[in-house]
Backbone bond lengths (Angstrom), bond angles and torsions (degrees), N, CA, C in turn:
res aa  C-N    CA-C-N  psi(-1)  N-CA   C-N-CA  omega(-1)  CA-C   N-CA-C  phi
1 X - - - 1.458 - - 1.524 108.84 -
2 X 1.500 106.46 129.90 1.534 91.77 176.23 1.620 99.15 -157.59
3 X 1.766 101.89 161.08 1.361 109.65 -154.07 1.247 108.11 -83.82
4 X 1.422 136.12 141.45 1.416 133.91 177.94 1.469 129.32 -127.07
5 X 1.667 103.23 11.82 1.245 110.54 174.82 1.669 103.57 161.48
6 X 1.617 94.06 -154.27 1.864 97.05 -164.72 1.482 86.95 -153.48
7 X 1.302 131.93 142.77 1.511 159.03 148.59 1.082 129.49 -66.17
8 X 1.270 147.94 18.59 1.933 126.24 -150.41 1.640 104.50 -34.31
9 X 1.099 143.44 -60.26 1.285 124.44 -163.23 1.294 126.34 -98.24
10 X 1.609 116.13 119.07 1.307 135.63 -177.97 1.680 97.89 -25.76
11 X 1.196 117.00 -59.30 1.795 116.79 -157.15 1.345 97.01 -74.49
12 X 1.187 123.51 -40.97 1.454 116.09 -179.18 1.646 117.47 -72.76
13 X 1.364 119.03 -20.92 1.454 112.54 178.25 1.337 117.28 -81.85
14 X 1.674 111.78 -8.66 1.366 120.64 178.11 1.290 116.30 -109.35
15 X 1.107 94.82 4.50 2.281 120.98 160.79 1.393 94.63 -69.84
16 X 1.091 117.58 -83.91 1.572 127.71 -170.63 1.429 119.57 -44.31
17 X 1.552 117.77 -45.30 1.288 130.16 -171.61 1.571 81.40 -46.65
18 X 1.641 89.47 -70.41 2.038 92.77 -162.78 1.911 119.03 -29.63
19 X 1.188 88.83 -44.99 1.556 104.49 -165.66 1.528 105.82 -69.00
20 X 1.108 110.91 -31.05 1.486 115.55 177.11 1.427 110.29 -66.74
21 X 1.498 112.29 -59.87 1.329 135.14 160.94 1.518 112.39 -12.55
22 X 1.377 115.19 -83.70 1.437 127.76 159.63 1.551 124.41 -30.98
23 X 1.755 129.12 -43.94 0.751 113.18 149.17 1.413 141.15 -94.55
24 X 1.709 103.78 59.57 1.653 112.11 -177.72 1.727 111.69 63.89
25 X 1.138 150.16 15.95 1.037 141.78 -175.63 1.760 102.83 -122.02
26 X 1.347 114.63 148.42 1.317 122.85 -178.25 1.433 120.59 -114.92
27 X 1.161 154.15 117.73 1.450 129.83 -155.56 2.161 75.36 -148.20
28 X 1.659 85.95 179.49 1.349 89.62 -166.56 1.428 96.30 -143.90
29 X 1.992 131.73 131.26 1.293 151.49 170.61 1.504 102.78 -64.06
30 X 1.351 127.57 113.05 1.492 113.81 147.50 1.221 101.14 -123.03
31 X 1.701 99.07 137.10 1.925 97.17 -177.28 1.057 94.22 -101.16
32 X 1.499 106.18 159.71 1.312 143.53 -148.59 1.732 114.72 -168.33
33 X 1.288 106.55 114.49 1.533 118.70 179.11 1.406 85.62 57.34
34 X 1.415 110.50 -145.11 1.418 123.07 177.57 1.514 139.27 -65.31
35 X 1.543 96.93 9.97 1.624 103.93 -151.83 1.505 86.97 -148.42
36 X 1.839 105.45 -160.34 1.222 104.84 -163.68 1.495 95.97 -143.73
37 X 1.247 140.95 136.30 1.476 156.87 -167.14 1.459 90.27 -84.30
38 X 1.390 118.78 143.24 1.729 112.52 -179.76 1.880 92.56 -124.32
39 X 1.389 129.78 136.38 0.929 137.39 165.01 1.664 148.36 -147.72
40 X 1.151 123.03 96.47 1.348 150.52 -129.13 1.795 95.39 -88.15
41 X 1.886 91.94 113.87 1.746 89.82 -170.21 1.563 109.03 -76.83
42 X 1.217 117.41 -17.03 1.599 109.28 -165.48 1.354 83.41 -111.19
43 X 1.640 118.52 108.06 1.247 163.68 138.01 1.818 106.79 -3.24
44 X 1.271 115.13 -45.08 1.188 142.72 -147.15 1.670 100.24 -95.25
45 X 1.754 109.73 -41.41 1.472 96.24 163.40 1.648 126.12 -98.82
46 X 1.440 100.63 26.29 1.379 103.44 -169.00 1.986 119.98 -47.59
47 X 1.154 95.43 -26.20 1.879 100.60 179.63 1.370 98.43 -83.33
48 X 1.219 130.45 -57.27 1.533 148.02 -166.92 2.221 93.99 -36.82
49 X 1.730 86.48 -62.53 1.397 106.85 174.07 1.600 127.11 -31.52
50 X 1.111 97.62 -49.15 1.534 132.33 -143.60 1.682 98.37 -97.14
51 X 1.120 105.41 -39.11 1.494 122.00 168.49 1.412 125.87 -66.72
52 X 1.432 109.42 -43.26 1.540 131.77 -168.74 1.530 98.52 -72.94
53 X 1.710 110.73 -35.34 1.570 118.75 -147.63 1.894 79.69 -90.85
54 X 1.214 122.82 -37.10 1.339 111.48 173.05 1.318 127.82 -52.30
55 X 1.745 107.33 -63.53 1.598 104.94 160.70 1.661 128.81 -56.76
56 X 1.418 123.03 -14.01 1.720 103.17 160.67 1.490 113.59 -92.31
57 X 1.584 120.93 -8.08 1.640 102.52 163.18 1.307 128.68 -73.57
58 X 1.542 113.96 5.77 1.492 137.02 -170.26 1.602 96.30 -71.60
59 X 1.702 82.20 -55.49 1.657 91.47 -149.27 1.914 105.86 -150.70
60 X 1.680 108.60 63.59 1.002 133.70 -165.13 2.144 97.57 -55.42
61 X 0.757 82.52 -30.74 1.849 85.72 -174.71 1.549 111.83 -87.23
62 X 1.035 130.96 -10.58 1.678 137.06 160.00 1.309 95.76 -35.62
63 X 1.728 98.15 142.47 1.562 125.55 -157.68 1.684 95.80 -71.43
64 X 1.262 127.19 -18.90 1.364 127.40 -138.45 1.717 90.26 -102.94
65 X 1.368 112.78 -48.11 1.606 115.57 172.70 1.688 112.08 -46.51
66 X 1.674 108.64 -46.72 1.829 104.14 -166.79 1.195 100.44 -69.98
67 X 1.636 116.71 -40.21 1.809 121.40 -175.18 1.940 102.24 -53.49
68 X 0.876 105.86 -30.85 1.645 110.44 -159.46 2.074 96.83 -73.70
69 X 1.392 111.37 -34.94 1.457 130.90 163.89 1.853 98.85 -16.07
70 X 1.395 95.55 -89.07 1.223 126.23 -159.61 1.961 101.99 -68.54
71 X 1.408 112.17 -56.36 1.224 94.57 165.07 1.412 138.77 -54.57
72 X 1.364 128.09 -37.06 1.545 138.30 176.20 1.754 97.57 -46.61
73 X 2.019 100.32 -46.24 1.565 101.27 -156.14 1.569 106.20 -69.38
74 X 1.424 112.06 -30.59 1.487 117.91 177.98 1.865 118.84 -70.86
75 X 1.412 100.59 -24.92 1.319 119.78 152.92 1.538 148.21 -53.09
76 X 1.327 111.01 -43.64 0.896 143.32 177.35 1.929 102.13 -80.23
77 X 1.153 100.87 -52.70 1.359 111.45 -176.61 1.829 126.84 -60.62
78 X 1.658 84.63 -40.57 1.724 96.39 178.07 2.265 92.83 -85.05
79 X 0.828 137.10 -4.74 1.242 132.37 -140.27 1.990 87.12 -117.26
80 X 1.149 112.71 -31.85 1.440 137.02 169.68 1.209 127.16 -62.58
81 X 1.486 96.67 -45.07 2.199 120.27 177.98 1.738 95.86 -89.76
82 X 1.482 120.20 -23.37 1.547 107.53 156.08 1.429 122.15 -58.99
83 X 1.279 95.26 -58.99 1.631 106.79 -164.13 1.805 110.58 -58.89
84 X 1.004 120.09 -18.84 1.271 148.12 -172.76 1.573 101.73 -64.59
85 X 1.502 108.26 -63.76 1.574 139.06 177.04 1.271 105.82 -30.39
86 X 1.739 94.80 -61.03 1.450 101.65 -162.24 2.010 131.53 -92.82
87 X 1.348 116.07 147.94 1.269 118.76 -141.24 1.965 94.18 -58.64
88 X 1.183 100.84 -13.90 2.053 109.57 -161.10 1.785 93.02 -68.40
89 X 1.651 120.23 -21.12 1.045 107.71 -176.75 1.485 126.17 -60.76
90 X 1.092 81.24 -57.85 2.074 95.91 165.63 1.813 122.78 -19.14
91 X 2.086 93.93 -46.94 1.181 118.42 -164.31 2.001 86.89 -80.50
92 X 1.271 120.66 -53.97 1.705 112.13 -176.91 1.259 100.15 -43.20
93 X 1.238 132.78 -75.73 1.306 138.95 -160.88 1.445 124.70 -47.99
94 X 1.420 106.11 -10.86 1.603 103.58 -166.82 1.636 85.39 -107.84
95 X 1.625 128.49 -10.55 1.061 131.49 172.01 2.059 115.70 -62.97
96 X 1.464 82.64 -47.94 1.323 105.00 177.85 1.324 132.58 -54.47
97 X 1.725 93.24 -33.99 1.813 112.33 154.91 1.301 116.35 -45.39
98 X 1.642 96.86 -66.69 1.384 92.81 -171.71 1.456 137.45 -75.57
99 X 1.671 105.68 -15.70 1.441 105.12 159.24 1.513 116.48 -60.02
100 X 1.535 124.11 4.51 1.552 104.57 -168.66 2.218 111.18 -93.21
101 X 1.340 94.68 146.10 1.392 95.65 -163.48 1.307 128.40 -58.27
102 X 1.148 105.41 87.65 1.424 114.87 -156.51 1.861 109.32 -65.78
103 X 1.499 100.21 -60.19 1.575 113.54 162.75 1.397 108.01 -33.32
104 X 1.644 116.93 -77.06 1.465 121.14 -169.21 1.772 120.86 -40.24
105 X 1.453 96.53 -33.95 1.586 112.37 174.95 1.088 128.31 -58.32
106 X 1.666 108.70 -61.83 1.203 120.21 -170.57 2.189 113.99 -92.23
107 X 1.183 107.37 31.90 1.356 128.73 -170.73 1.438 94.74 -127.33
108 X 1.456 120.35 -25.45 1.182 129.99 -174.30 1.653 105.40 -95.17
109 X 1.109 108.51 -44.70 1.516 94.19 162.46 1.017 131.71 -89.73
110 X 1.387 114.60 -2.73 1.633 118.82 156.42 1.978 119.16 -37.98
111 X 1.609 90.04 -76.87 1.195 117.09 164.95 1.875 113.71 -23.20
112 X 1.543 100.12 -64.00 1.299 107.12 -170.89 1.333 116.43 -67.26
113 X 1.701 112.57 -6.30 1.625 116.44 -164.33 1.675 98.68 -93.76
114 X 1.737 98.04 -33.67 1.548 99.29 168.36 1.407 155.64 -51.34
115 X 1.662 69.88 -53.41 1.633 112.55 -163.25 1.954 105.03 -71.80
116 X 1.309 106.05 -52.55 1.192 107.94 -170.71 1.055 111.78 -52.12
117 X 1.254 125.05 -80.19 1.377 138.72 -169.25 1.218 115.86 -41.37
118 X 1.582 138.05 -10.40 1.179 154.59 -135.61 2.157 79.32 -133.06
119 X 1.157 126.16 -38.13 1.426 135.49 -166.67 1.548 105.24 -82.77
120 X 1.054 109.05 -35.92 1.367 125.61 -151.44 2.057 95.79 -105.62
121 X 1.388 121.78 -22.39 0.996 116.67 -151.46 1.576 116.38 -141.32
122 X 1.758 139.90 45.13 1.481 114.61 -168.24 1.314 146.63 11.38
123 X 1.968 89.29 -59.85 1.844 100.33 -153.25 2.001 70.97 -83.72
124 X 1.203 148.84 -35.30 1.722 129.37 -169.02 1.298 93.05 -76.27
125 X 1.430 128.21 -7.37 1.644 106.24 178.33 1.779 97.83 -68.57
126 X 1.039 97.48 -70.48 1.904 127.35 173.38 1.970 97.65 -3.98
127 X 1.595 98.51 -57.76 1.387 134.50 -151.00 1.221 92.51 -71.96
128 X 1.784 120.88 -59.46 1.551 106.13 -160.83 1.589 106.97 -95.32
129 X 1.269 121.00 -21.38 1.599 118.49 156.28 1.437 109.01 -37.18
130 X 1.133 116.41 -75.93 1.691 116.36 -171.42 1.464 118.66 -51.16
131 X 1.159 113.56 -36.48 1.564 122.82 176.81 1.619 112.92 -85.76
132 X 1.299 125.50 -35.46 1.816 119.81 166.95 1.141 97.24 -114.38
133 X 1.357 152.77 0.68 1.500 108.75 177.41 1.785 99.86 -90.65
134 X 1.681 84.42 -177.78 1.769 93.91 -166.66 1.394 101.65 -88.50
135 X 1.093 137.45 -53.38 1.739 99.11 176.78 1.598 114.54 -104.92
136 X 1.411 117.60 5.88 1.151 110.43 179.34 1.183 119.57 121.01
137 X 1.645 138.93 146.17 1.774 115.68 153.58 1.312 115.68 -64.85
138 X 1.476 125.72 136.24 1.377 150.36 -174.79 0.832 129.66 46.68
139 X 1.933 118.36 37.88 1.107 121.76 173.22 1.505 112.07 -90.26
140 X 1.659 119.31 169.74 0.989 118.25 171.33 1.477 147.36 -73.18
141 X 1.030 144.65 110.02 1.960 122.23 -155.77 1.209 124.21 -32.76
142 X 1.299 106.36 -28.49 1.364 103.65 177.96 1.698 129.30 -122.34
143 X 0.995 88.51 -30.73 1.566 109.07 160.64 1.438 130.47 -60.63
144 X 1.392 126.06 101.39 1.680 117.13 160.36 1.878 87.26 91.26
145 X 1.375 105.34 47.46 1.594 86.97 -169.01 1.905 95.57 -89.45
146 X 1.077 102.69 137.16 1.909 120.15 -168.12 1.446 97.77 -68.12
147 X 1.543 140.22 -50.14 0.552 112.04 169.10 1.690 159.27 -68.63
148 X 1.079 104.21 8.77 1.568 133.37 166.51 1.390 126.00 -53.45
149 X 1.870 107.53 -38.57 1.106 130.02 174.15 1.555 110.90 -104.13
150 X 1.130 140.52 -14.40 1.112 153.16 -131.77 2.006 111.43 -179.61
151 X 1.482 101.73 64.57 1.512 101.22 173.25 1.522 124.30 -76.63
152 X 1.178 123.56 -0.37 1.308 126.93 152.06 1.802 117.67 -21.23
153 X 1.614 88.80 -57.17 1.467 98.90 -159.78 1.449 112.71 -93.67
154 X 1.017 119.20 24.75 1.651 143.83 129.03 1.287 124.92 -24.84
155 X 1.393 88.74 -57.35 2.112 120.32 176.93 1.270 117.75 -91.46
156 X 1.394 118.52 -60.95 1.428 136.57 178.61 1.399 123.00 -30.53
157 X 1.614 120.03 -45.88 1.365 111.56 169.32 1.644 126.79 -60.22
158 X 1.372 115.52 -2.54 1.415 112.37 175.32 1.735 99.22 -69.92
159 X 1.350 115.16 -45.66 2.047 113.96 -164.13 1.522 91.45 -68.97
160 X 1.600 145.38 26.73 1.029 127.13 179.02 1.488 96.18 -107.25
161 X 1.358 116.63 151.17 1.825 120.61 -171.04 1.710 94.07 -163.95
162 X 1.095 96.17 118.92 1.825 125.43 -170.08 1.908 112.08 -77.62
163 X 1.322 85.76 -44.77 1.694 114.13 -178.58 1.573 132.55 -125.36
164 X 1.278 129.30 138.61 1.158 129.69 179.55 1.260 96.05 -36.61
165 X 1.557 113.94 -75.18 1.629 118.51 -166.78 1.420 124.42 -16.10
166 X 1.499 71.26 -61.76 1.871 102.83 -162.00 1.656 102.39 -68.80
167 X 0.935 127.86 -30.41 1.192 133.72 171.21 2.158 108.74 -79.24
168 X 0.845 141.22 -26.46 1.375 145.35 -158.11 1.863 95.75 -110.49
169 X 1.471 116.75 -41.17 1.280 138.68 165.45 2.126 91.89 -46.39
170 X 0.823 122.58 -92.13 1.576 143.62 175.51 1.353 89.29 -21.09
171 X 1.099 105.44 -103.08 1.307 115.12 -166.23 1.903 120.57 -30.28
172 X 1.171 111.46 -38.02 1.365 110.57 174.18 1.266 107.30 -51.83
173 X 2.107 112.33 -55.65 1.207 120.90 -167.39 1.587 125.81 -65.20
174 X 1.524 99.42 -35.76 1.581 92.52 150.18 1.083 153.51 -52.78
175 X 1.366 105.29 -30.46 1.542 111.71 165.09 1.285 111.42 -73.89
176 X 1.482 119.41 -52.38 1.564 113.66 -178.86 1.446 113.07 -49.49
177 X 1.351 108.29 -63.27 2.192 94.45 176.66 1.558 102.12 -76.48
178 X 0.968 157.48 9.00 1.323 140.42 -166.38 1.542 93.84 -102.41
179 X 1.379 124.75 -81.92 1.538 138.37 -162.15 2.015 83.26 -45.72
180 X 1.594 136.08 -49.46 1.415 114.46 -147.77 1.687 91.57 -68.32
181 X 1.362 107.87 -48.51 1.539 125.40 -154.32 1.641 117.49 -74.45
182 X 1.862 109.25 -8.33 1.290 139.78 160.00 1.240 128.65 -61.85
183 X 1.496 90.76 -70.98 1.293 101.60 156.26 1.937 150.75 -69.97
184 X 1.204 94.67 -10.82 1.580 109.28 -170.73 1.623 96.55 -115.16
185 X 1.725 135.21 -19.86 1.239 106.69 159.43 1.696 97.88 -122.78
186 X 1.157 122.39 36.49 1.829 107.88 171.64 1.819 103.19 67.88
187 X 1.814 85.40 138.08 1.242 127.50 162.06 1.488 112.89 -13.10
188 X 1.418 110.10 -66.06 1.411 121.96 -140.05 2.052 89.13 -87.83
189 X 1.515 118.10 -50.46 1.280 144.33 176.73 1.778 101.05 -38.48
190 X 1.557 107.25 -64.53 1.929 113.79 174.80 1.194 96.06 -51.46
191 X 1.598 127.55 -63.67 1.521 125.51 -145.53 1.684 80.81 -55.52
192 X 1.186 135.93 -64.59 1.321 120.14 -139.69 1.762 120.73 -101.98
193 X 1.608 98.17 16.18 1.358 132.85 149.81 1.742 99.48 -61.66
194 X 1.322 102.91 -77.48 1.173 117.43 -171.79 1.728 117.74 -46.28
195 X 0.952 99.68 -33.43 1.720 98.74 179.18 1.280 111.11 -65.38
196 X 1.834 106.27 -46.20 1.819 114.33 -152.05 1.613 94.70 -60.98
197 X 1.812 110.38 -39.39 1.749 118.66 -171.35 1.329 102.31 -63.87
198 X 1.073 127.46 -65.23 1.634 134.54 -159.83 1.624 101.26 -44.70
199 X 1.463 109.42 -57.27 1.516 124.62 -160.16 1.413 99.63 -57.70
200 X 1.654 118.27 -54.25 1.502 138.41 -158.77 1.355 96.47 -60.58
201 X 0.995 116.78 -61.40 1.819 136.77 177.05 1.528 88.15 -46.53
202 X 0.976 102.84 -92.68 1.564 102.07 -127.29 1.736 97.47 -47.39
203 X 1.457 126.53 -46.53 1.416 131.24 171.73 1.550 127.49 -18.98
204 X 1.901 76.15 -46.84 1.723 85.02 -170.17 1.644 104.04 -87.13
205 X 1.276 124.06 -18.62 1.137 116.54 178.11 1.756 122.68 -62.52
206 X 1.565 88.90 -39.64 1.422 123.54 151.76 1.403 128.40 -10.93
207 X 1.514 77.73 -80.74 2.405 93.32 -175.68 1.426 95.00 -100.37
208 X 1.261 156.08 -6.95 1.592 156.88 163.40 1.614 112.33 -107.88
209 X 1.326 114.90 -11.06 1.528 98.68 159.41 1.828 123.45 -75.91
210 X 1.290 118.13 155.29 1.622 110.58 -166.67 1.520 123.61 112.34
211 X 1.448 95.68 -48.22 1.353 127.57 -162.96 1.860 104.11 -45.38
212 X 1.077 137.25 104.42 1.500 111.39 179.34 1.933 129.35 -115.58
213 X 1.150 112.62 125.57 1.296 96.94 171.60 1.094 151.23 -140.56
214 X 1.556 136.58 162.54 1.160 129.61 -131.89 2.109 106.58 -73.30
215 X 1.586 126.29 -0.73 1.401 94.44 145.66 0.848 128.79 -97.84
216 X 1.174 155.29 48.35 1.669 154.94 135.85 1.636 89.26 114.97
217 X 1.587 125.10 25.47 1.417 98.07 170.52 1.934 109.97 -101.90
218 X 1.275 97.25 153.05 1.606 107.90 -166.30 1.198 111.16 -121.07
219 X 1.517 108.82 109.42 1.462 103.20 176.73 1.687 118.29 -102.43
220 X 0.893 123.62 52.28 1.199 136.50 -169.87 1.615 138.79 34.92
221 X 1.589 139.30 177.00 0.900 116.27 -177.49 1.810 128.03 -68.88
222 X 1.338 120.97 167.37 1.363 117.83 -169.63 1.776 112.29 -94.65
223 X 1.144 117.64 -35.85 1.720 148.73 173.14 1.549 105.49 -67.71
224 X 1.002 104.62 -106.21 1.891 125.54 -162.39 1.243 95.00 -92.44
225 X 1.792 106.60 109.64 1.917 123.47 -177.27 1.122 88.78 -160.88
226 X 1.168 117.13 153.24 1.470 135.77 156.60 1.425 132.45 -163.29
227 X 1.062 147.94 -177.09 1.213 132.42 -143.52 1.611 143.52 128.08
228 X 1.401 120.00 112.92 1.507 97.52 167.00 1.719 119.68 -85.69
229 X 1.229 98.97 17.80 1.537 104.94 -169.66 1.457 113.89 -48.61
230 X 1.645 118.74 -43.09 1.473 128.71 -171.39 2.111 99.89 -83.75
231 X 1.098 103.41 -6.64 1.440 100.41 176.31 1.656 112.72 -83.67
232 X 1.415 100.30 -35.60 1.389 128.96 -178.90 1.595 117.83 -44.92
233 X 1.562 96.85 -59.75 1.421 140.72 -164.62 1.900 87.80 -77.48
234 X 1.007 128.68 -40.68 1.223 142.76 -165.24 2.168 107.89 -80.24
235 X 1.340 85.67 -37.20 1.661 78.18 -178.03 1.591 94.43 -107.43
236 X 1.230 136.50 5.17 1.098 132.97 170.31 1.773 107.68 -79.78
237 X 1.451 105.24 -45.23 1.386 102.54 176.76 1.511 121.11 -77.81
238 X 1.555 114.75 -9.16 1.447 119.00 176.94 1.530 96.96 -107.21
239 X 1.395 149.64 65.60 1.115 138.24 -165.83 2.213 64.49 -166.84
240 X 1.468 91.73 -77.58 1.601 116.19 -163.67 1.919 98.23 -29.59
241 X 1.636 116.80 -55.99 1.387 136.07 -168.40 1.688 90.00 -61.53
242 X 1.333 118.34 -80.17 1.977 107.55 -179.53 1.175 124.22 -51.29
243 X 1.738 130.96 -13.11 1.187 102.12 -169.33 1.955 86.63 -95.22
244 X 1.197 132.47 -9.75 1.444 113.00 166.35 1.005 114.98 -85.97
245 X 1.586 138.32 -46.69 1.701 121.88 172.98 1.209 124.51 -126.67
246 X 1.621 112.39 52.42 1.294 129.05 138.10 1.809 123.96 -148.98
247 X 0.897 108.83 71.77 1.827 112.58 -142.68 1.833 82.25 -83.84
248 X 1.487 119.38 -31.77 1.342 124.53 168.67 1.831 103.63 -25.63
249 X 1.637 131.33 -48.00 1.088 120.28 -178.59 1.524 118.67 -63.06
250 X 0.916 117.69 -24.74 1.257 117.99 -176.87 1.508 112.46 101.87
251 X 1.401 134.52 11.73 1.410 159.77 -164.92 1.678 109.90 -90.10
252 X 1.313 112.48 87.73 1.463 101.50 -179.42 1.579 99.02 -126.12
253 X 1.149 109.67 177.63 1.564 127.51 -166.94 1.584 103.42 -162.12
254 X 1.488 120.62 119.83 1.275 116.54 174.34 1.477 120.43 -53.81
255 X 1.160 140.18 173.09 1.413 128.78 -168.93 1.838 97.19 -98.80
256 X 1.754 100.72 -26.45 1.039 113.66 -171.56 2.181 118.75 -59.00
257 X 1.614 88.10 -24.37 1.309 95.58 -173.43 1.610 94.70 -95.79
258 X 0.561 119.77 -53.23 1.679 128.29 168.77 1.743 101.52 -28.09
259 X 1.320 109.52 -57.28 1.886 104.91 179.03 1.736 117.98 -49.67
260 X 1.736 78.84 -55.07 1.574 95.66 177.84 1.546 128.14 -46.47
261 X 1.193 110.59 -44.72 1.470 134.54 -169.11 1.515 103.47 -57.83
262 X 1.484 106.21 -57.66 1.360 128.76 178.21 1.282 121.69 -64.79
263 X 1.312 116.59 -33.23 1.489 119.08 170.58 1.370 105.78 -79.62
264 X 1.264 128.56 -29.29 1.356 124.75 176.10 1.292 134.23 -75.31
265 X 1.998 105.53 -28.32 1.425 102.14 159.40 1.756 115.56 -82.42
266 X 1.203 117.42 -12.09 1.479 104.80 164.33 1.410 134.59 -75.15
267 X 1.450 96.28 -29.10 1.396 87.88 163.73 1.716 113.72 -93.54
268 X 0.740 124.51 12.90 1.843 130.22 156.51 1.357 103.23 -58.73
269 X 1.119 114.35 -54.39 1.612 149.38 -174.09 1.593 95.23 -32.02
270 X 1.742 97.73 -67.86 1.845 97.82 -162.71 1.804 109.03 -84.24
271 X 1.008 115.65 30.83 1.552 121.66 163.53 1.011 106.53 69.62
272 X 1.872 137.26 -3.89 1.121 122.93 169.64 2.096 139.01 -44.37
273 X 1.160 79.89 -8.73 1.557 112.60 -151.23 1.874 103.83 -85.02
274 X 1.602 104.38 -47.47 1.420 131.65 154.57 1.883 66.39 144.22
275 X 1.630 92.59 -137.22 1.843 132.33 -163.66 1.389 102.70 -59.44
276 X 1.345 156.90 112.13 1.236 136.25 -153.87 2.016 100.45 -164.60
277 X 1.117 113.41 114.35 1.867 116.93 -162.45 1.462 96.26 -61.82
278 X 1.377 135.34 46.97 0.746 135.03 138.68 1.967 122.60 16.39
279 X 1.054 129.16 -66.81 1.673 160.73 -146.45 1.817 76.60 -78.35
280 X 1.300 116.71 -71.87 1.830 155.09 -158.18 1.893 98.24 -31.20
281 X 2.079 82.54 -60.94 1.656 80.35 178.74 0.902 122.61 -103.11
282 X 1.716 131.53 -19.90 1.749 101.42 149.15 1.551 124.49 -64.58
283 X 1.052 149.58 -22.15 1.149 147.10 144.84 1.628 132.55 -31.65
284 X 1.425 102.40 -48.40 1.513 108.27 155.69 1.232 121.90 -70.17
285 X 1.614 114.43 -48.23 1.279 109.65 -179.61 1.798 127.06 -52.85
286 X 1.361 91.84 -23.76 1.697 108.17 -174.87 1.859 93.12 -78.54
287 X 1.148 116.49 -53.70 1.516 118.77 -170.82 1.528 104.50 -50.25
288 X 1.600 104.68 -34.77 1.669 96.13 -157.18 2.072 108.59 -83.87
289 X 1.677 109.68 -27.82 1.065 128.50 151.74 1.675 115.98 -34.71
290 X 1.341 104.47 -60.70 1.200 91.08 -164.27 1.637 123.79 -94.28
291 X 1.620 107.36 -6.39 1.575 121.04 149.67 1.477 98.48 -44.76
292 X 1.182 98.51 -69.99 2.141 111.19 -161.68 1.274 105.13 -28.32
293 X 1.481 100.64 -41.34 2.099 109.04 -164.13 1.476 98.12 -93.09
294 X 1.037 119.56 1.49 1.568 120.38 168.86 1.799 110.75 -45.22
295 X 1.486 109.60 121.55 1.451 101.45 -178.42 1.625 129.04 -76.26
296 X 1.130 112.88 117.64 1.778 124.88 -171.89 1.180 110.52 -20.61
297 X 1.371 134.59 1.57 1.614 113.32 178.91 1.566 96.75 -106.45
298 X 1.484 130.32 -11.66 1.465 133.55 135.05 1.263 139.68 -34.32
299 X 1.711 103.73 -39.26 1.667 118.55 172.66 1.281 103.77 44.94
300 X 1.279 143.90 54.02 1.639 142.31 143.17 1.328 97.03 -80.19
């Protein structure tokens, strides 16, 4: 597979796809910044490609690109009621199972097994703090730390969620980096994404939460935190690191969420927000960065 150019406009990069389509060739959209990366899987027509993609930036409105619209779709369609026919379908579909995000899911109902009852209930807030968080309510930072005896809760403070928001906030974001970053490096690869962030985070929130100083920056509490926020922050920055120098995975991240993200943990930052683990998501965010830049003979 290799790259043969760039698109700015969504409608027009899915002009070409079609048109390519039609003439037997398969190439693949990954957007990127504002536009869309164009990349041609059979290696073999890469000039052919590369050529074609020159003559429709000429003249993107030629009768032959809109006609190609409707043919690809009639294409695609009769090419579908084949595949259907034949016995190999059975065999895609059970493929299709197993690409589904199994990790991202069941992390998701983790969360939800926690979180709720903790929403819905005081004395289960009381209940699931003491039992997953990492040192406990009102323990000391350093003193009697739970997890020593009990490394579970290493991990465990991510399924903790304080607020509807904050909990509905998460959960969206998991799915958005989880299902891309699930699927494009495997099951086993996220799960243990997911550990290095959770652990890194929550630690550091740990021995640098408390901490206070005199310009109004807040790094949150050191005791009672929870959150997938620093996990968040963590596949956002390892999503953010491949889609600039390895876009070959197929790993993109709008730039748009990328602004957002960042403006949102800074202003977490200035306490407007109230109590906020602060430590969690720059900490993840740094972990997930520096997975991303992990060198390819690593393959994370």
């Amino acid at each position: 597979m290799r790259q043969i150019g760039f698109i700015p406009d969504p409608v027009d990069a899915r002009k070409f796809e079609d048109y390519l389509y039609t003439q037997g060739t398969m190439v693949r959209m990954d957007r990127h910044n504002a536009g869309y990366n164009v990349w041609v899987l059979d290696e073999d027509k890469q000039i052919l490609c590369k050529q074609e993609l020159l003559k429709y930036l000429e003249n993107p409105q030629n009768g032959i690109y809109g006609d190609a619209v409707l043919i690809a779709k009639n294409q695609r369609i009769k090419q579908e009621k084949e595949d259907r026919a034949t016995p190999e379908y059975k065999v895609e579909f059970s493929d299709q199972v197993v690409q589904f995000p199994r990790i991202t899911f069941l992390l998701a109902i983790c969360i939800l097994a926690v979180s709720v009852p903790m929403l819905l209930d005081d004395e289960k807030k009381v209940q699931m703090v003491r039992v997953f968080g990492l040192a406990g309510q009102g323990m000391g930072l350093f003193s009697n730390l739970a997890f020593s005896t009990e490394p579970w809760r290493l991990i465990t403070p991510v399924f903790l969620h304080f607020g509807p928001l904050h909990l509905l906030f998460n959960i969206m974001l998991l799915f958005e980096f989880g299902r891309l970053i699930e699927f494009q490096r495997g099951a086993i690869k996220f799960f243990f994404l997911f550990l290095v962030m959770a652990i890194f985070s929550n630690l550091a929130q740990l021995f640098l939460g408390g901490i206070s100083f005199n310009q109004g920056l807040h790094l949150g509490p050191a005791s009672t935190f929870g959150g997938m926020s620093g996990v968040i922050y963590g596949l956002l920055g390892y999503a953010w690191m491949k889609a600039e120098f390895q876009p070959e995975l197929g790993i993109s991240v709008p730039s748009s969420t990328v602004k957002f993200l960042l403006f949102w943990l800074v202003l977490c930052m200035t306490g407007i927000l109230g109590p906020v683990a602060n430590v969690c998501h720059v900490s993840g965010l740094l972990a997930g960065l520096i997975l991303g830049l992990c060198p390819r003979k690593f393959t994370l």
